[in-house]
C-alpha positions in Angstrom: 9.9 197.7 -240.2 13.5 196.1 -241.5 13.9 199.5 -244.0 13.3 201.8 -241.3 15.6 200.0 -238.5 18.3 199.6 -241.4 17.9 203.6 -242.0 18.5 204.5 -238.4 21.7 201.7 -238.4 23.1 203.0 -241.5 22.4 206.2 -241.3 22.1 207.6 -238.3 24.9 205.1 -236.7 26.6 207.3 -234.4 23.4 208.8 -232.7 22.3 205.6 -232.2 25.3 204.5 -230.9 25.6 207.6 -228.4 21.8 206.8 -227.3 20.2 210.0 -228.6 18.2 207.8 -231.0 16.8 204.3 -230.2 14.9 201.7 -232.6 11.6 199.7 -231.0 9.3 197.5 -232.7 6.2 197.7 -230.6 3.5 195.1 -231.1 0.0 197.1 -230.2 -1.8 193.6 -230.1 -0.1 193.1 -226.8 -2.2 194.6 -224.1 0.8 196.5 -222.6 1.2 198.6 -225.7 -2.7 198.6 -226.8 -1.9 202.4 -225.3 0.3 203.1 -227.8 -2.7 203.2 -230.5 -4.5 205.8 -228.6 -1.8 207.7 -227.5 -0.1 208.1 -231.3 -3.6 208.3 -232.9 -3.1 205.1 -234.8 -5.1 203.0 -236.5 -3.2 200.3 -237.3 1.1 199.3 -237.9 3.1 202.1 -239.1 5.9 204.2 -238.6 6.2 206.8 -235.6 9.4 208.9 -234.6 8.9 209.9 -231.1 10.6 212.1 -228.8 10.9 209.9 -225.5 11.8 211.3 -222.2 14.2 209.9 -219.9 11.8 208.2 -217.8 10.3 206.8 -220.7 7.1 209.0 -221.5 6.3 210.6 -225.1 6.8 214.2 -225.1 5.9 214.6 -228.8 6.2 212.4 -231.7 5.1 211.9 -235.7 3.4 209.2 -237.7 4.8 208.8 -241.0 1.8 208.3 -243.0 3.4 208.0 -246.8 5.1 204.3 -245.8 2.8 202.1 -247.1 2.0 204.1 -249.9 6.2 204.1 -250.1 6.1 200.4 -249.2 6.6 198.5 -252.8 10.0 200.8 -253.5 12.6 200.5 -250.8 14.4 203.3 -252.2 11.9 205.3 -252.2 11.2 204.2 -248.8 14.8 205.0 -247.3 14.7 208.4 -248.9 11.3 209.4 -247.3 12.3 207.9 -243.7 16.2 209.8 -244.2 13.8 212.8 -245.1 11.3 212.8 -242.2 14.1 211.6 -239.2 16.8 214.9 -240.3 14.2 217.0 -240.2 12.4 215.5 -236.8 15.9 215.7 -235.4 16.5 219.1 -236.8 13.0 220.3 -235.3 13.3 218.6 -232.0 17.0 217.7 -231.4 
């Protein structure tokens, strides 16, 4: 969770701070987001980058399923999650 928020505030600094990309930790064991588990197709914590409309609905999104295996090398980590948010953004921007 900390190397993918410090990605998006490192790298992606200026989008963030224009609002075209946002960070949220969600906790799923909270029943408000227990949604979030179906909706994403997950099965547990993990990484998502989702496109979100304005009133607050997913309109498409993608789970990043390397980051645990990623998870013991940070920098290999930061590349993979630089990798997969260009080319989200690229695809979807």
């Amino acid at each position: 969770e900390s190397t993918a928020h410090s990605v998006l505030e490192k790298d992606f600094a200026e989008l963030m701070k224009s609002g075209k990309i946002s960070w949220k930790a969600v906790n799923y064991d909270e029943k408000e987001n227990e949604h979030y588990l179906k909706e994403l197709g997950l099965t547990g914590s993990g990484v998502v980058i989702a496109r979100v409309t304005p009133d607050g609905k997913i309109s498409g999104h993608k789970v990043l399923q390397d980051v645990w295996r990623l998870a013991r090398s940070e920098e290999r980590m930061r590349s993979y999650l630089l990798e997969e948010i260009k080319s989200y953004l690229g695809q979807h921007g």
